[in-house]
N, C-alpha and C positions, 0 to 999 in steps of 0.2 A: 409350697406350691407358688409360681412365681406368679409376680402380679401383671397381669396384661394392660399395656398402656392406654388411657385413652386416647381417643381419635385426636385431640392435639396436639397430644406429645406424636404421635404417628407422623401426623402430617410437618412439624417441625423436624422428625428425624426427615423425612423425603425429601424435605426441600434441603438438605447437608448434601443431599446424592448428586451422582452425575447428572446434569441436563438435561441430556436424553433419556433417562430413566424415570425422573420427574412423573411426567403424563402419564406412561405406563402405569408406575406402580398407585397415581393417585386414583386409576381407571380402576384397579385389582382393588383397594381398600372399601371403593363404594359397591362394588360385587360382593365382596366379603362380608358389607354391613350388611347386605340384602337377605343374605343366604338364610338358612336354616344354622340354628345353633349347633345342631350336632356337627354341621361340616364345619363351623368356624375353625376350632382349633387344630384341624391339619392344615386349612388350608393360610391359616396363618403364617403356620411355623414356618410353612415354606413360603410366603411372602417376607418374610423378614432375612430368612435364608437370603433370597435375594438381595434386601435393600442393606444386611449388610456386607454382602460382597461390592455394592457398589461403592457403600462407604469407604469400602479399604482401594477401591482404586483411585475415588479421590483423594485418600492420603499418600495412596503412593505419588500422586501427579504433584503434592506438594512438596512433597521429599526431594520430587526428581528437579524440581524447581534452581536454576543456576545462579550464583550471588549476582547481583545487581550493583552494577558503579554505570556514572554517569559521565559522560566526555564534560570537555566546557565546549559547551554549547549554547546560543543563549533559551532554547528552552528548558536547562537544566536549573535557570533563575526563577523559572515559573513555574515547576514541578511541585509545589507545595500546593500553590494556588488550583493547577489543574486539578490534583488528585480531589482536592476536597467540592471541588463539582462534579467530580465524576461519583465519588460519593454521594451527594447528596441531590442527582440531579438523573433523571434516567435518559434523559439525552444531552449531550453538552455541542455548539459548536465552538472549532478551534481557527480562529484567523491566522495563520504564520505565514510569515515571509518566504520566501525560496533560502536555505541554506541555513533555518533558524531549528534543526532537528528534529523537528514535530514529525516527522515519518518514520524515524529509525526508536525514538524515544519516546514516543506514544504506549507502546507496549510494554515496556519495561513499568512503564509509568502503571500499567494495566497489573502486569504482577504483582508489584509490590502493594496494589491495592487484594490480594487473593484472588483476583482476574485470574482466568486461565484454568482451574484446577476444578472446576464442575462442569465445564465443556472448555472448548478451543475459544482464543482471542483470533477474529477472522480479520485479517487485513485487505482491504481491495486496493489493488492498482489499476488505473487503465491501460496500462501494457504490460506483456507478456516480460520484456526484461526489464523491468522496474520489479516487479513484483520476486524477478531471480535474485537481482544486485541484492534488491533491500532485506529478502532472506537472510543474505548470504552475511550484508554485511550486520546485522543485529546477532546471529549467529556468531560467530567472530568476536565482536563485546560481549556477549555473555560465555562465551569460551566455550561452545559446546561442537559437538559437528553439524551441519545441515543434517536435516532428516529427521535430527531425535528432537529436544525441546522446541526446535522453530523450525516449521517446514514449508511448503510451498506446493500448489496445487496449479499447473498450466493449464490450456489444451494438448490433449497429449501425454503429456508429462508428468511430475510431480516427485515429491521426496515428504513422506509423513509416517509417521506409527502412531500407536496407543500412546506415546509419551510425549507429543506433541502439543504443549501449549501455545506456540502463536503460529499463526498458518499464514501466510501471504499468499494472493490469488489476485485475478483477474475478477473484474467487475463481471464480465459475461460466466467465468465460473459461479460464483455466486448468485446468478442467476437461475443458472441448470438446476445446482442443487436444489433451491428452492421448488424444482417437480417433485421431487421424492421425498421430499421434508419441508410443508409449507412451514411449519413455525421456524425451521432451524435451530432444532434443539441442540444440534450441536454444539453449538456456541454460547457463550453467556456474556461475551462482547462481540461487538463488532465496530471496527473504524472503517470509516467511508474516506478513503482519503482522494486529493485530487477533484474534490468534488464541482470545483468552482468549472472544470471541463466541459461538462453538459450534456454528456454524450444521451441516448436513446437511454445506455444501458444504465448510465447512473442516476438519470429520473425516473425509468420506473423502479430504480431500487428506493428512492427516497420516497417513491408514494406508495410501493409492498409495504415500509420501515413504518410508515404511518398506521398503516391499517395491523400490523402487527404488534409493534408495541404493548397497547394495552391488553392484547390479550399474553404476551411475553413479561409481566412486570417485572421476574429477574434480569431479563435481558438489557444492558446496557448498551449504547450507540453513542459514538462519537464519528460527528462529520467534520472534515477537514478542509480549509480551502485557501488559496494563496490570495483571494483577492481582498479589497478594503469594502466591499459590500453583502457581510456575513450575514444582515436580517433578513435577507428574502429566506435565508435557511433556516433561519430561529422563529420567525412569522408561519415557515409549514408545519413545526414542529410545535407548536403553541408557545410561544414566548422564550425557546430553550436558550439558559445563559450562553454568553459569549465570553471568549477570552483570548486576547489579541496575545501573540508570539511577534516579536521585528527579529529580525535579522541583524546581520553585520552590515556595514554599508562602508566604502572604502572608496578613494579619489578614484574616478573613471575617467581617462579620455576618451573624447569619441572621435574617429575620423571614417568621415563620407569619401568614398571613391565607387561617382555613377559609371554603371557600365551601359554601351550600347542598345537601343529599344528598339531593334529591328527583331521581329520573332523569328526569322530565318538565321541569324547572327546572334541571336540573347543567348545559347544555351554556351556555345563557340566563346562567347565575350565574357562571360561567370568565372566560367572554369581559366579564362586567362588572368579574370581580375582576383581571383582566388591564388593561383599563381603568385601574381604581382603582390598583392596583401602580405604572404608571407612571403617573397624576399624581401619587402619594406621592415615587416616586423623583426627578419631573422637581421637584418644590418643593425638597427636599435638596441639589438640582441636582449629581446624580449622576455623572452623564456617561451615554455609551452604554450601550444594555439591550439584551440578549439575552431573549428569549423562547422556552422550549422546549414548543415542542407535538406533537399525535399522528402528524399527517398532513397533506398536502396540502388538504386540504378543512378541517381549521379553523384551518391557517395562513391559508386566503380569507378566515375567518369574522372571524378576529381583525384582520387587517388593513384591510376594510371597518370594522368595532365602531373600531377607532384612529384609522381617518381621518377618524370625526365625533366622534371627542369626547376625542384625543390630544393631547398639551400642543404648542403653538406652537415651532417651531422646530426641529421631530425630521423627518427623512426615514425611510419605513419603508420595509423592506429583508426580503422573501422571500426563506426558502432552502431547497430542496426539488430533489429530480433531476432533474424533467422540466421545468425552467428552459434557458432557453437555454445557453450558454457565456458571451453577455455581457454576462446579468442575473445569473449567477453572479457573473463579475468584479468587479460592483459593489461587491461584499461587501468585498474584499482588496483595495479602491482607497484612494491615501490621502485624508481627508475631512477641512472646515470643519466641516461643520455637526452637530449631535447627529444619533444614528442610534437607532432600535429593529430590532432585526435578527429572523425570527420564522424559528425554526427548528424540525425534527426533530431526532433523538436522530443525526442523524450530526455536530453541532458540539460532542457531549460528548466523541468521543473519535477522532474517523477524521481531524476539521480543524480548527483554532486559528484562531476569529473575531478578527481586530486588534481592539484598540483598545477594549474590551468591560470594563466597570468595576461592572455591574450582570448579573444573573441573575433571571429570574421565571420558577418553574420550575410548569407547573400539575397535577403532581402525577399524570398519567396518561403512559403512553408504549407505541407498539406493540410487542410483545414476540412475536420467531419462539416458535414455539409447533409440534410435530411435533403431529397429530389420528391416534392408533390409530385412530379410528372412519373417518377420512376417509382414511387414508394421502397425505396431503399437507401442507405447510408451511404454516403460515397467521400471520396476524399481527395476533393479539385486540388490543384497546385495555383495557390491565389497570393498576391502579392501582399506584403504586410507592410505600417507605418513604419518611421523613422521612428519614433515614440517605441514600437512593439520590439524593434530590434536590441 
């Protein structure tokens, strides 16, 4: 007759299972203890029935699991250091640089610790094509297709299965969810990246992550953020280590060229000095230019103003959310020919343009903006320092 475990061994095999299955089955074991002896032992067998079919899907999520190599990057120097906080630490935050690969290499970082195979590793972006690219591009290093091991969750949209260990979303997705699954059992990480943003949607996710935590002890968090003022985020979180990522940093020139401050002529005078910008750069013969502008609508303006009167031999290159998928792609394809790429404020810091040796920055950018008058979010077109450019 075989011997029935006690309740610790029980409770150690439960915590082996999927995430989401966790709470259920520790709800069912205290039912069972309740019961009447005669019903225990059916109602066992089929408890266990279940915990271990869950156990075999976590072994298949480890199976399915793709090898892991690492670019050089420079936080492929710090990846020992990371892991062993994220070990030993149920929140960590991460100071990087812009272009030090803390977005794309975070997760990787996540599996090789057994992250990902009792629920999903949840990645946030604050935009919708951040959170595509960076799918796309962690998919791609680890050689698998979109959809299976690494997926992505939009509005609207999305690509995931049962075999999906790392998920990138949107801040506002991770939100929603959070109605139908306050704990998020789905996950047994989560990376808050881009945090340093401040939008609405990323503090109330840092003060849900507070109130949740302790009741989630498996759940691990790691917050992300590009600036050099990481304690406000380790001070909400009680003390959580920090660990600083730099970047690469390479000679920069800078040159100023003011345009006209008449508001009737400003929009008129941009798009000429953007013009002029890159014939100056194309004579230098610079390489490829990035262009950073407000919005979709004088991303058109600028790239019609280019097509009649932009140096011979440039392909211009929109970048904006409401872009297909595989006019996005074109962006991160490799290329012959010179490019001018015209973009919003999400290639300063959510996605890394290749190949990009020139910057023409024109000086304004939308900026979320909370309205006491209005109580809602809004996003003025307001001028930035010489400093921010």
């Amino acid at each position: 007759m075989p011997v029935t475990p006690t309740a610790n061994e029980i409770r150690a095999l439960i915590s082996q299972c999927l995430s989401r299955d966790q709470h259920t089955f520790y709800s069912q074991l205290k039912r069972i203890g309740s019961g009447k002896s005669a019903e225990k032992n059916g109602k066992l067998d089929a408890f266990f029935t279940r915990v271990e079919k869950s156990l075999k899907q976590v072994e298949q999520r480890k199976a399915g699991c793709p090898i892991i190599n690492y670019p050089d990057l420079p936080i492929s120097d710090k990846r020992d250091d990371i892991a062993a906080l994220i070990n030993q630490h149920q929140v960590v935050i991460l100071c990087g640089e812009t272009g030090s690969g803390k977005t794309t290499q975070l997760p990787k970082i996540c599996l090789e610790l057994g992250r990902g195979f009792k629920g999903q590793i949840g990645h946030t972006q604050p935009r919708r094509l951040a959170a595509i690219t960076v799918a796309q591009r962690i998919a791609d290093e680890l050689k698998t297709e979109l959809g299976q091991q690494v997926g992505y969750k939009i509005r609207f949209q999305g690509k995931e299965n049962d075999k999906t260990l790392v998920k990138l979303m949107t801040d506002g997705i991770l939100l929603a969810e959070i109605k139908s699954d306050p704990f998020l059992s789905q996950y047994d990480t989560l990376i808050l990246d881009e945090a340093h943003e401040r939008s609405l949607n990323i503090d109330f996710l840092l003060g849900y992550m507070k109130w949740l935590l302790p009741k989630r002890p498996d759940l691990k968090l790691i917050v992300t953020s590009a600036t050099i003022d990481p304690d406000r985020f380790s001070t909400h979180f009680n003390n959580a280590p920090v660990i600083n990522v730099s970047g690469r940093t390479y000679p920069v020139e800078m040159r100023y060229r003011p345009v006209g401050v008449d508001s009737e002529q400003n929009q008129q005078d941009m798009l000429q000095g953007i013009v002029n910008a890159a014939g100056e750069l194309h004579r230098d013969r610079a390489g490829d230019i990035l262009v950073f502008l407000s919005g979709e609508r004088e991303i058109r303006e600028a790239a019609e103003a280019l097509s009649k009167n932009h140096p011979k031999g440039y392909d211009i290159l929109p970048l904006y959310s409401r872009l297909s998928g595989k006019e996005q792609a074109q962006i991160f394809k490799p290329h012959k020919k010179l490019r001018i790429v015209l973009a919003t404020n999400v290639a300063e810091t959510s996605l890394t343009v290749p190949g990009i040796r020139c910057v023409i920055d024109t000086g304004v950018a939308r900026i979320s903006r909370f309205s006491q008058r209005s109580k809602i979010q809004q996003l003025p077109i307001e001028p930035i320092s010489q400093a921010s450019a």
